[in-house]
C-alpha positions as CSV (number, residue, x, y, z in Angstrom):
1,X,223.8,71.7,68.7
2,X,226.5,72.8,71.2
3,X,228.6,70.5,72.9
4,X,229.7,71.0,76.4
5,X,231.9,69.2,78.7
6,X,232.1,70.9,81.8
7,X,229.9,69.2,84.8
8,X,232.0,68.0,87.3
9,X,234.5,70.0,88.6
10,X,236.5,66.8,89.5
11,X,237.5,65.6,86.3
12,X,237.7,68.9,84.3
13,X,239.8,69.8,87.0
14,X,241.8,66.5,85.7
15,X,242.2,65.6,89.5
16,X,242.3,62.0,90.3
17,X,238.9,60.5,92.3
18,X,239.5,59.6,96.1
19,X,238.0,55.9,94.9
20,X,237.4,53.8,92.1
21,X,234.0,52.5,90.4
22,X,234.1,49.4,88.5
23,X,230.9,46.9,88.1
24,X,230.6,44.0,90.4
25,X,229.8,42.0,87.8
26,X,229.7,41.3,84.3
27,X,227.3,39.1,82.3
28,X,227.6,38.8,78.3
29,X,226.3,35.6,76.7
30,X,223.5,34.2,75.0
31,X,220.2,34.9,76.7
32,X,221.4,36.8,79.2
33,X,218.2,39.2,79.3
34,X,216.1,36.4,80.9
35,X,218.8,36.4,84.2
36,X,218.7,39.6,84.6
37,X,216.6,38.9,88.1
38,X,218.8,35.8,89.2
39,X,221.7,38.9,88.6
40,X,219.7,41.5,90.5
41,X,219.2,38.8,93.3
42,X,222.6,38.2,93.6
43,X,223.2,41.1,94.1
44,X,221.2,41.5,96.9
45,X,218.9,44.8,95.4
46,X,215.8,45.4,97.2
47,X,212.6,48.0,96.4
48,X,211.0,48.1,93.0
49,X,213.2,47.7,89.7
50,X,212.5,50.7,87.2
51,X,212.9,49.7,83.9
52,X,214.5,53.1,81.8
53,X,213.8,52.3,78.0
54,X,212.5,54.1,74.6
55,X,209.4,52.7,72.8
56,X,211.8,50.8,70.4
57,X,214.2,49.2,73.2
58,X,211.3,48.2,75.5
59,X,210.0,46.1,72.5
60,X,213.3,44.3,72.2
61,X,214.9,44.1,75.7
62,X,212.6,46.1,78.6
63,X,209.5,43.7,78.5
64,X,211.8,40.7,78.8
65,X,213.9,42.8,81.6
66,X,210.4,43.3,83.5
67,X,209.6,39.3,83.1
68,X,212.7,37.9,84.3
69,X,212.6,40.6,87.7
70,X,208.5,39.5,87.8
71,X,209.5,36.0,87.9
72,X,212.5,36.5,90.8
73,X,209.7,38.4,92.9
74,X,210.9,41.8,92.6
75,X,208.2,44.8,91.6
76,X,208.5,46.3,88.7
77,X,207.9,49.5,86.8
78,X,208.6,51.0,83.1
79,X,209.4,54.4,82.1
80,X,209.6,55.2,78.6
81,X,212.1,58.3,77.5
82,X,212.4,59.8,73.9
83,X,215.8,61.2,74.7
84,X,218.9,62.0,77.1
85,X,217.4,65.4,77.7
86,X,216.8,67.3,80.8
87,X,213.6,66.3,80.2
88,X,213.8,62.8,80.7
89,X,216.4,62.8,83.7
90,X,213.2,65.6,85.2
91,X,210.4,62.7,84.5
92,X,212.8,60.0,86.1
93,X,213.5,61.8,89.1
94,X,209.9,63.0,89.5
95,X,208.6,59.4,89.6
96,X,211.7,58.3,91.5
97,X,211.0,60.1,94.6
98,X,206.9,59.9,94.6
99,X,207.0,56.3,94.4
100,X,209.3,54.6,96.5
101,X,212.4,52.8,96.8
102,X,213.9,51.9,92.9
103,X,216.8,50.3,91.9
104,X,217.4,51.8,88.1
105,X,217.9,49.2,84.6
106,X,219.2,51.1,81.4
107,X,217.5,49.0,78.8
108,X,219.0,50.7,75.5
109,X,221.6,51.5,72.8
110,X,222.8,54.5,75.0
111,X,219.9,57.4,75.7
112,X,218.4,55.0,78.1
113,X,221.6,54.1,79.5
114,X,222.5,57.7,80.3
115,X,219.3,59.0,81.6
116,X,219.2,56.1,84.3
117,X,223.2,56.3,84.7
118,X,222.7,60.1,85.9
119,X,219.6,59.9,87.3
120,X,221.2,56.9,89.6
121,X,223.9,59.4,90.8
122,X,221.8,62.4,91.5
123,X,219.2,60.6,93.3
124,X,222.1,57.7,94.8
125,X,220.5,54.9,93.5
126,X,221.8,51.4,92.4
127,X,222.0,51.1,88.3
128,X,222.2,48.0,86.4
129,X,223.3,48.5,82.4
130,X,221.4,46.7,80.0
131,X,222.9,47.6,76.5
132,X,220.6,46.5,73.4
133,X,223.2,47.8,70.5
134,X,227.3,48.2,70.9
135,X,228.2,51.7,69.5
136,X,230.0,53.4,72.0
137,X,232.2,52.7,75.4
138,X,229.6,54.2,78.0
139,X,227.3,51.2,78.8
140,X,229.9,50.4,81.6
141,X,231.5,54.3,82.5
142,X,230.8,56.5,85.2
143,X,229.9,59.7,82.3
144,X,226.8,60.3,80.9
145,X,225.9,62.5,77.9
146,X,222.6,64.4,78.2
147,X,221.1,67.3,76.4
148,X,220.8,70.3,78.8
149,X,218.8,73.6,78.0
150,X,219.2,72.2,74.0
151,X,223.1,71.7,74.7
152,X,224.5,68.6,75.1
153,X,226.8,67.9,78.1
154,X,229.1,65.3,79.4
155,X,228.4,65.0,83.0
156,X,229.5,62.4,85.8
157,X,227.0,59.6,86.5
158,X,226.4,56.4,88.2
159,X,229.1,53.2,87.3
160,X,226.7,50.6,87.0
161,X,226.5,47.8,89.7
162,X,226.2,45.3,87.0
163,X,226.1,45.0,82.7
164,X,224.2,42.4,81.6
165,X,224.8,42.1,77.4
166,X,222.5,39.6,75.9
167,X,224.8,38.5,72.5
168,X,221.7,37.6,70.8
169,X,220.1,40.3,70.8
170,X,223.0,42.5,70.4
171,X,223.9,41.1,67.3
172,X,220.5,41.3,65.6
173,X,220.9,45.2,65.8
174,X,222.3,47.1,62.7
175,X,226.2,46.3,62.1
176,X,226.6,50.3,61.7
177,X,225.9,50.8,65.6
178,X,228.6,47.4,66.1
179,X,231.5,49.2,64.1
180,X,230.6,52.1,65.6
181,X,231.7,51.1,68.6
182,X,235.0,49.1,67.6
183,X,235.8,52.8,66.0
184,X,235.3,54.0,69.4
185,X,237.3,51.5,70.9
186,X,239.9,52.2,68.5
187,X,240.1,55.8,69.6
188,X,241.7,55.1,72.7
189,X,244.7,55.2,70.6
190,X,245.4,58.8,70.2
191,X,243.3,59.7,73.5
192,X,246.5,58.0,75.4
193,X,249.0,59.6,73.4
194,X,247.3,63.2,74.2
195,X,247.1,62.3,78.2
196,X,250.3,61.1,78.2
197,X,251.5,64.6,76.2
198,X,249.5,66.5,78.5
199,X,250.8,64.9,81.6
200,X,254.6,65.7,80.3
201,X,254.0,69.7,79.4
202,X,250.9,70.5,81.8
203,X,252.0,67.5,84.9
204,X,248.2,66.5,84.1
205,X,247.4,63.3,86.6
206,X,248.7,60.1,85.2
207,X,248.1,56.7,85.4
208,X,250.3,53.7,84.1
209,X,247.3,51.2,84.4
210,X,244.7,52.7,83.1
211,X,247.0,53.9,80.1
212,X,247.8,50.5,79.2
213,X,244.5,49.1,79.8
214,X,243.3,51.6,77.2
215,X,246.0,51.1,74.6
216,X,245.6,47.3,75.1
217,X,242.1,47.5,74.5
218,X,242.9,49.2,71.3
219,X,245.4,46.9,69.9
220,X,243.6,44.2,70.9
221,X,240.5,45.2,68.9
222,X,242.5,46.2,65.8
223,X,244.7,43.1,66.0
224,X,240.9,40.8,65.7
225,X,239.8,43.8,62.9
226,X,239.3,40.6,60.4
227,X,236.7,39.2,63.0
228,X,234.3,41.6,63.7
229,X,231.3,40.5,61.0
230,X,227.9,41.5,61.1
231,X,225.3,39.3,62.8
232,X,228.5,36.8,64.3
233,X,228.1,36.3,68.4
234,X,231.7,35.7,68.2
235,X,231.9,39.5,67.1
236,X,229.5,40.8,69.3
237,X,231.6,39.1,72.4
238,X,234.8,40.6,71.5
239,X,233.8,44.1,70.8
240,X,231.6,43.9,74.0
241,X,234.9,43.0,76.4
242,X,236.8,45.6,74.4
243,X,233.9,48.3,75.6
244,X,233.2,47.0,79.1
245,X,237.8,46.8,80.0
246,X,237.5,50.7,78.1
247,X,235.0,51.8,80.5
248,X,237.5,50.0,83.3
249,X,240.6,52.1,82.5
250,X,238.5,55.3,83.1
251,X,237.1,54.3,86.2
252,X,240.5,53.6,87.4
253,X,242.0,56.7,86.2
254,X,239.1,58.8,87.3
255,X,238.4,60.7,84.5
256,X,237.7,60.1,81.2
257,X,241.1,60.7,79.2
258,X,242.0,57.2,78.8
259,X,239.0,57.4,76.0
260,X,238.5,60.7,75.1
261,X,241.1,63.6,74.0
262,X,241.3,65.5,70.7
263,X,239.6,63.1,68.6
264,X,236.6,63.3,70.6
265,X,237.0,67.3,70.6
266,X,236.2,66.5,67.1
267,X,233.7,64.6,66.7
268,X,232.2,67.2,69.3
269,X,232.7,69.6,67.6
270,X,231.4,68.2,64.2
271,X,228.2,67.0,65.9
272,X,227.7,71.0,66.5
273,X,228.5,71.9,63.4
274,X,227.3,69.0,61.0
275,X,223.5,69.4,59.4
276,X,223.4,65.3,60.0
277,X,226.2,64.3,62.4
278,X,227.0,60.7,62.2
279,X,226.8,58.4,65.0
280,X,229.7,59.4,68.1
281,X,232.1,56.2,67.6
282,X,231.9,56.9,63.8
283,X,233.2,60.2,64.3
284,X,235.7,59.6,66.8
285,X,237.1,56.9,64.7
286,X,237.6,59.8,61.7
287,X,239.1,61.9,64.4
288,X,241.6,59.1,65.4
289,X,243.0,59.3,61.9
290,X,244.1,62.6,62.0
291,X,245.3,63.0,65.3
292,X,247.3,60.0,65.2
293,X,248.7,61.9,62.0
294,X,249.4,64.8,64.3
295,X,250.9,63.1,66.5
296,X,253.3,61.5,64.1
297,X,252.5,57.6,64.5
298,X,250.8,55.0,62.1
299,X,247.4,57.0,61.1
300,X,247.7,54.6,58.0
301,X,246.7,51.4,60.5
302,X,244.2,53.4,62.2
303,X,242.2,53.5,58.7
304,X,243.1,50.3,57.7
305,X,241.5,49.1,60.8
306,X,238.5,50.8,60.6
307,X,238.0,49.9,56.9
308,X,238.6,46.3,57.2
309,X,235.8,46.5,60.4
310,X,233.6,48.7,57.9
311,X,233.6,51.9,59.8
312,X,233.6,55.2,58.2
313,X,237.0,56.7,57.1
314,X,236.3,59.9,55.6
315,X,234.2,63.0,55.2
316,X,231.8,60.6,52.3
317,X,231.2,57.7,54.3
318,X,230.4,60.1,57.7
319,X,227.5,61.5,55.6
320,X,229.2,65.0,56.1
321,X,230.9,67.6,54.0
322,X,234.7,68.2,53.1
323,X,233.6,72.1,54.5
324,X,232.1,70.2,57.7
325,X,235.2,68.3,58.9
326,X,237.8,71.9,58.4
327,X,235.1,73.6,60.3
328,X,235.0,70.9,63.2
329,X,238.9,70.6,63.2
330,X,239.2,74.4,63.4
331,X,236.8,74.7,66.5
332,X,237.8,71.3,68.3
333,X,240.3,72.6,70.5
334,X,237.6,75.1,71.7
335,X,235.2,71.9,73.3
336,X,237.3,71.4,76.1
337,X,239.8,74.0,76.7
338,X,241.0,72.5,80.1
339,X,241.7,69.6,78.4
340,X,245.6,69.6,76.7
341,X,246.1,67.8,73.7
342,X,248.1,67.5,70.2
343,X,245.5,70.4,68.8
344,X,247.0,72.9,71.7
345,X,245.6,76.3,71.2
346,X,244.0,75.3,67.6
347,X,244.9,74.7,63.7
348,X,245.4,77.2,61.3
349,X,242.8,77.0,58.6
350,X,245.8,75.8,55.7
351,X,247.0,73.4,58.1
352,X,243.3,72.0,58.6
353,X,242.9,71.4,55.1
354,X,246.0,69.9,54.9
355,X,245.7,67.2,57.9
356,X,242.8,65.6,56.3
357,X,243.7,65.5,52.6
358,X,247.0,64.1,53.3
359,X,245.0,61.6,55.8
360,X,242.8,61.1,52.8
361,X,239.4,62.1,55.2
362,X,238.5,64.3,52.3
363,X,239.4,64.7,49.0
């Protein structure tokens, strides 16, 4: 699959946004699925509350989503997705507009996030995010990524009006899609250290805040490495902060490069070339290591990190080959050519080979 990143002209651009999105409010604790109307009356939403889901979410989160609205008085409706495709976002908007007045809940891992996330901003709708699993940073950003005419695209979306994370339930899901996320966390890393490269030989848009929001995040995370466990609230608290202030420091920056620079060109890039990409944050994490070795800072703590978390550190434990990751560093710097980083105009193919067996991704 192809990987694309350039909807909205604003951020590939890298101008800086006129205004700011950030959620009015925040809910992670224990039980937290069964408030999810007291939160929606708080906030004052009217019209019918469509629940966006998969067959698999609605079983664990969406039904108890529908209760707790039922109970607070508000209508209620269910769509079920089987993707982010065009497809999806098509059946959303169709029912959006012949039915009525909707408010839009993301009940999912991330697919069901990012269909009702985009299909909130298109059709200017409210969105609450309702995350059943912690893999990646976008269950509180303003981007959503959707597969468009069978190529997948990174596109500007809704910032939801609220995220509601129910711990329990969270930390019941597979501890893969947990590290996954802390990987993506972790990423921030070398995303900063390209922006701020970027802003000093391009004068790309910079922002102090959201920089340090972002790195802080980061070290944060990796400073706690020793407790993140599987199936520990505890765990599932701290990675879930780490994610929710991550998706902060883009909204205040505007764009997405607080999270995302040449270490997400890879993992792009090896999702279009991998027979069986791995999940995004596991990637990205893999990434991290060897641009932070091309940047020239402390790659060795990036994969200490991640290995103490559990998160894959090389080609083996991605699930790809050594033939996979030179082919993905070769292309990366071709996923988002408006976007400066460390890889510039690309790596020589010696040079490729050489980042990651000296970074110890492949043999």
């Amino acid at each position: 699959m192809e990987y694309v990143d350039r909807v909205g002209a604003l951020d590939n651009n890298e101008k800086e946004k006129p205004f700011m999105e950030l959620p009015r409010g925040v809910l992670i604790d224990r039980d937290a699925v069964p408030r999810v109307g007291e939160v929606c009356r708080k906030f004052h939403l009217s019209g019918t509350g469509l629940i966006v889901c998969d067959r698999i979410t609605r079983k664990i989160a969406g039904e108890a989503v529908r209760e707790s609205l039922d109970g607070r008085g508000f209508e209620t409706e269910i769509i079920e997705i089987e993707g982010a495709t065009d497809h999806s976002t098509d059946i959303v908007r169709e029912f959006v507009k012949e039915q009525g007045n909707f408010f839009l809940l993301g009940v999912g891992g991330g697919r069901a996030i990012d269909v009702a996330k985009y299909v909130a901003y298109v059709e200017d709708l409210e969105f609450i995010s309702i995350p059943t699993a912690a893999s990646h940073d976008g269950i509180a950003s303003s981007r959503a990524s959707i597969e468009m005419d069978g190529r997948k695209k990174s596109i500007m979306a809704k910032a939801p009006l609220g995220v509601i994370a129910d711990v329990g339930i969270i930390a019941e899901s597979p501890y893969r899609l947990l590290a996954s996320g802390c990987a993506d966390i972790i990423s921030n890393c070398t995303a900063v250290m390209d922006w701020k490269l970027a802003h000093r030989l391009k004068d790309v848009p910079f922002s102090e805040y959201a920089a340090s929001l972002s790195e802080m995040t980061a070290k944060l995370l990796m400073d706690r490495a020793e407790d993140i466990r599987a199936s520990l609230p505890e765990s599932v608290r701290i990675v879930l902060k780490a994610l929710v202030s991550s998706s902060v420091a883009m909204s205040i920056a505007g764009s997405s490069r607080p999270a995302s620079g040449s270490e997400h060109m890879f993992a792009h890039a090896l999702d279009a070339v991998a027979e069986r990409p791995a999940l995004h944050g596991e990637e990205t994490g893999v990434g991290t290591i060897m641009m932070m070795y091309l940047h020239g800072g402390d790659w060795k703590r990036i994969r200490d990190s991640l290995l103490t978390i559990g998160a894959p550190v090389d080609a083996k434990s991605l699930g790809v080959s050594d033939e996979e990751v030179i082919q993905a560093l070769l292309m990366a710097h071709r996923i988002r050519p408006e976007r400066y980083t460390i890889l510039g105009s690309g790596l020589e193919e010696k040079a490729a080979w050489k980042i990651a067996r000296t970074t110890q991704v492949i043999d």
